[in-house]
C-alpha angles and dihedrals in degrees: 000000000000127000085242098050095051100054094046094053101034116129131160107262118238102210123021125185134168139352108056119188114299126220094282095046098048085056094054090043092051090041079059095044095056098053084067103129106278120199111205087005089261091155083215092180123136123183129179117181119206115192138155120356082355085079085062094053089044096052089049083052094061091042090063100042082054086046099043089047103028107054095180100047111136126234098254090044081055089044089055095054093050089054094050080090102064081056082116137339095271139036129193115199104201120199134173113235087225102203102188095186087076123087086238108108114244085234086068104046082050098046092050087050082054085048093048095037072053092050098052088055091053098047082044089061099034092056086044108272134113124217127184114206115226135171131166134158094319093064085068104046123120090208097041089052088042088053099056098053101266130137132243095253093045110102118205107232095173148348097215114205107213121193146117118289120258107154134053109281117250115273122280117265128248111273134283111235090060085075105049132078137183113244115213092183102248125125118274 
């Protein structure tokens, strides 16, 4: 596949199975991650794979983030977070390592992590997978973020679902043009 031709068809897939990237794959998608633009060269990615019985632990993970800040969730609305995790069979959590001593905003370092958490969908689609990017309350979570081995100062930026494709994809977004505007550089 060409780089173009990954950029222009890429859509979040609605439904992933197995398999999920091999080894070879993943080290192509993670080489591609972290050429993601870089202010300072702080490197600030951080990437957690789940697979196999992880993505039970995971899901029981979630389960208790809904039931520690939502008091009244139900058990079936538990049950449905525990099974987010079977989404796809890997998952890839992406944080930015966010170093406030250096002059690079946080905003920056954040923003780079976004790029790279970009970069691994496109690598996905380009070696034949597929992946849907998802957050929600337990990305920002202290204790979820705790829990898988990231530091205070890490910010989830994603948790990225990779798989093959087994559904339709998600429908096409408007167009672009809609979204873009000449500036003549007078004041609005």
């Amino acid at each position: 596949m060409q780089a173009i031709d990954a950029l222009v068809s890429r859509r979040s897939a609605t439904t992933l199975t197995e398999p999920a990237p091999d080894a070879g794959a993943l080290e192509l998608i993670f080489a591609s991650a972290v050429r993601a633009p870089d202010h300072g060269r702080l490197r600030p990615w951080r990437f957690v794979v789940v697979r196999g019985a992880a993505r039970a632990r995971f899901g029981e993970l979630l389960a208790r983030h809904l039931a520690r800040t939502q008091a009244t969730a139900s058990a079936e609305s538990l049950q449905r977070e525990r099974d987010k995790a079977f989404r796809a069979p890997m998952i890839i959590v992406v944080a930015a390592h966010v170093n406030e001593t250096v002059k690079i905003p946080p905003i920056e370092q954040t923003l780079s992590a976004g790029v790279a958490a970009g970069n691994i969908m496109l690598a996905a689609l380009a070696l034949g997978y597929n992946a849907m990017w998802k957050t929600g309350g337990a990305a920002y979570d202290a204790e979820v973020r705790q829990s898988l081995g990231l530091g205070p100062s890490d910010v989830i930026v994603g948790f990225l679902y990779l798989g093959a494709e087994a559904g339709k994809p998600s429908v096409a977004r408007g167009e672009w043009r809609d979204l873009v505007r000449e500036w003549d550089g007078a004041a609005v």
